[in-house]
BAPA-417404 format. One record per residue (C-alpha): x, y, z. Coordinates in steps of 0.05 Angstrom, whole numbers, padded with zeros to 5 digits, always signed. Layout:
N
XYZ...
END
This chain:
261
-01057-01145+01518-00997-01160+01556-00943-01193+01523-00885-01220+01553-00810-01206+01511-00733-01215+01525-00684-01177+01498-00621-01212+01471-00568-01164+01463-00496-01157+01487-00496-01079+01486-00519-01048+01544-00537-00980+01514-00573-01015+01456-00610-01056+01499-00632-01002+01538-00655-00966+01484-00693-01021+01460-00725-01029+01523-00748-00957+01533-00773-00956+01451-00817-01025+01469-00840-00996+01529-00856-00930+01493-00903-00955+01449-00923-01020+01493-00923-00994+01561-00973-01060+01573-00922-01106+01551-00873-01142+01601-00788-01141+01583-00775-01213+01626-00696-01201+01616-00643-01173+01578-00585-01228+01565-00522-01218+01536-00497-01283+01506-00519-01352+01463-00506-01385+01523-00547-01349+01581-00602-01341+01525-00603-01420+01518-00598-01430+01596-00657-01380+01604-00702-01410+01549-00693-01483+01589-00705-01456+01652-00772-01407+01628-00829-01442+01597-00880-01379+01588-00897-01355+01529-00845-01297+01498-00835-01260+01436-00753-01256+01431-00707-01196+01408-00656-01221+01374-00584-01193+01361-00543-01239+01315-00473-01222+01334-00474-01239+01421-00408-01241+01469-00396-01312+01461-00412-01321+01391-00463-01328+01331-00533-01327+01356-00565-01374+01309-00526-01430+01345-00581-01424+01400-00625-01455+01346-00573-01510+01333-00570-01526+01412-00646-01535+01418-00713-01521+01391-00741-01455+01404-00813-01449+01387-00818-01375+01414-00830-01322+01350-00766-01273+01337-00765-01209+01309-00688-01201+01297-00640-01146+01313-00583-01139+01276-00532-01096+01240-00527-01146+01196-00541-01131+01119-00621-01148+01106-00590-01209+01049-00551-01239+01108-00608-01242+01151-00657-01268+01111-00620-01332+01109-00631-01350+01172-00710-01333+01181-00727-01385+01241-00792-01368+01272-00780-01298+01243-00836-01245+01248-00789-01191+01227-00724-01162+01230-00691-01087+01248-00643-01059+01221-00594-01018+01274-00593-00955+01295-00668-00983+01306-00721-00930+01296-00774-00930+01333-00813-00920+01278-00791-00988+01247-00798-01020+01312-00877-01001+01315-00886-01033+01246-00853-01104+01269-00897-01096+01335-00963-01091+01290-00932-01137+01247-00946-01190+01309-01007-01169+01340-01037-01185+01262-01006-01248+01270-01041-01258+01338-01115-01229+01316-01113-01281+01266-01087-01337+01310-01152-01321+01356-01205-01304+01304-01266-01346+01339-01229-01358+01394-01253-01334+01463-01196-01287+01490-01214-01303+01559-01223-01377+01554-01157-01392+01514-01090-01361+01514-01039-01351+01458-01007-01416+01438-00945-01384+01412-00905-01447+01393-00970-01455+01340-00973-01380+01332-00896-01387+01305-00909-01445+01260-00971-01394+01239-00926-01346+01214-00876-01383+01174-00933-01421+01142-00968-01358+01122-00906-01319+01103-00874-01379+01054-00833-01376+01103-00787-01445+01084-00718-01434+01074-00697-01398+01010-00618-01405+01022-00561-01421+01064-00509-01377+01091-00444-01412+01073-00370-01396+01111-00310-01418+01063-00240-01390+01105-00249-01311+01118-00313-01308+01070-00379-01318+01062-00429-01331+01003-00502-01352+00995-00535-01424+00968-00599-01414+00951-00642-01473+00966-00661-01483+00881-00582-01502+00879-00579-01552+00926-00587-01624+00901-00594-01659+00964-00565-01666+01033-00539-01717+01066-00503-01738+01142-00445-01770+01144-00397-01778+01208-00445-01731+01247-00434-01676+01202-00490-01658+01147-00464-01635+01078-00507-01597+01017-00491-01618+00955-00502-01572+00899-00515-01592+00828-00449-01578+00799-00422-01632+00852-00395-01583+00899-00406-01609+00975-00420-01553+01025-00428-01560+01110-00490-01543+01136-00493-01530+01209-00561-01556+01223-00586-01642+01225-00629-01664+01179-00696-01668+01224-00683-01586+01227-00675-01577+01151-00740-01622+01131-00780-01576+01181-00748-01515+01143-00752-01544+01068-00807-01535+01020-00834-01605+01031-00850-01597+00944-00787-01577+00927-00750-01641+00981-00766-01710+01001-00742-01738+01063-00719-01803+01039-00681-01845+01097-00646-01821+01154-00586-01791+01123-00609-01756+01061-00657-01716+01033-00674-01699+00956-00686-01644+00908-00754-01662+00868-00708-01621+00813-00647-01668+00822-00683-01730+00803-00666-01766+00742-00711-01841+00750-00708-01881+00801-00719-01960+00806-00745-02024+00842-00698-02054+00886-00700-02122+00929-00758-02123+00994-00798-02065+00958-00748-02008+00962-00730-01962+00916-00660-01933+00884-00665-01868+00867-00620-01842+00810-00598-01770+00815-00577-01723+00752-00507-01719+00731-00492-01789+00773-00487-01746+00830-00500-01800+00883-00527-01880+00867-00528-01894+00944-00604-01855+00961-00643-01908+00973-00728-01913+00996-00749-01959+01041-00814-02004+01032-00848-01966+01079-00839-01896+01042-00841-01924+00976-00922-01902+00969-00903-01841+00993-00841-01821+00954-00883-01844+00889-00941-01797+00903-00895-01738+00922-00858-01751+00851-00928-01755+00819-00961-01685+00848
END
């Protein structure tokens, strides 16, 4: 089965060899492009609408990779490549099938590739191969549901450093002045680079509640909440952390039966 793949990488020599491993063990399988930066990968992606599997290096010429997922949606599965520590990486897992670890072994490399084609021969199971093609936008959304694959934690930049959040710590988010903020349970606010419409397709939709366009909740970070005027609701967090979350009429069936699972 031929499969169509670009290879995002800013070293030459590694792409190469990344190339010549794929095609090693896929020699069926169709390298589109190699590009070098966030911003000719998001100029590609706008300008290509087949279907791809994307090789992903974190650290690119012009910057941190995962911004391309802050610029616009990409529906396309990844398999990252990164010299990145595997604790990092795993807090960015968007549409992940896998991630390498460099020097890449080709070994390794075989195991993500299988790894995928599973993921496909499920996808298709009584589907006609030659009537119907891979959907990979639903083949991605495949994977993370089957993996668990919600967010577990956020990667967090203070100054020079960096530290994790898991998702368990957070009690909700909100957006404020076009910037979105986690706010942890000991009251500590944090910046996450991501609007909120990302993060509820990325939360564990048990663990949060969407409630109104500038916050979301932690199930865990609930202390009661009460009727307010026109059928809304005020929802009152733990610790007095925030008095402002508020449900409108519209969700209040909905935010009831989510509390009552």
């Amino acid at each position: 089965m031929q499969i169509n793949v670009i290879i995002v990488e800013d070293e030459v020599h590694s792409a190469g060899m990344l190339k010549e491993m794929i095609l090693s063990l896929r020699p069926e399988w169709n390298v589109m492009a190699i590009l070098q930066s966030v911003s000719e990968t998001v100029e590609w992606l706008k300008e290509n609408t087949e279907n791809i599997v994307i090789f992903l290096d974190i650290e690119l010429a012009d910057g941190n990779s995962f911004s391309i997922f802050e610029q616009m949606k990409v529906e396309h599965p990844v398999i990252f490549t990164t010299a990145y520590n595997e604790f990092a990486l795993k807090a960015f897992q968007l549409n992940s099938i896998d991630y390498l670890l460099k020097p890449i072994k080709e070994s390794e490399l075989l195991k993500s590739i299988e790894k995928f084609e599973r993921a496909i021969e499920l996808f298709e199971t009584n589907v006609v191969q030659s009537d119907k093609s891979v959907d990979y936008q639903q083949l991605a959304k495949n994977i993370m549901s089957a993996s668990g694959g919600y967010r577990k934690r956020f990667l967090i930049s203070k100054r020079d450093s960096f530290f994790k959040l898991p998702v368990e710590d957070i009690a909700y988010f909100y957006f404020e002045s076009r910037v979105t903020f986690a706010v942890s349970f000991d009251g500590k606010q944090h910046i996450i680079n991501q609007a909120l419409d990302k993060l509820e397709e990325e939360l564990d939709p048990q663990m949060f509640f969407r409630t109104n366009r500038q916050s979301i909740v932690n199930i865990e970070a609930i202390d009661h909440f009460e009727a307010y005027f026109s059928g809304k609701l005020v929802v009152k967090l733990v610790n007095k952390l925030n008095d402002k979350i508020m449900i409108s009429r519209g969700k209040a069936v909905q935010f009831k039966d989510w509390v009552n699972q």
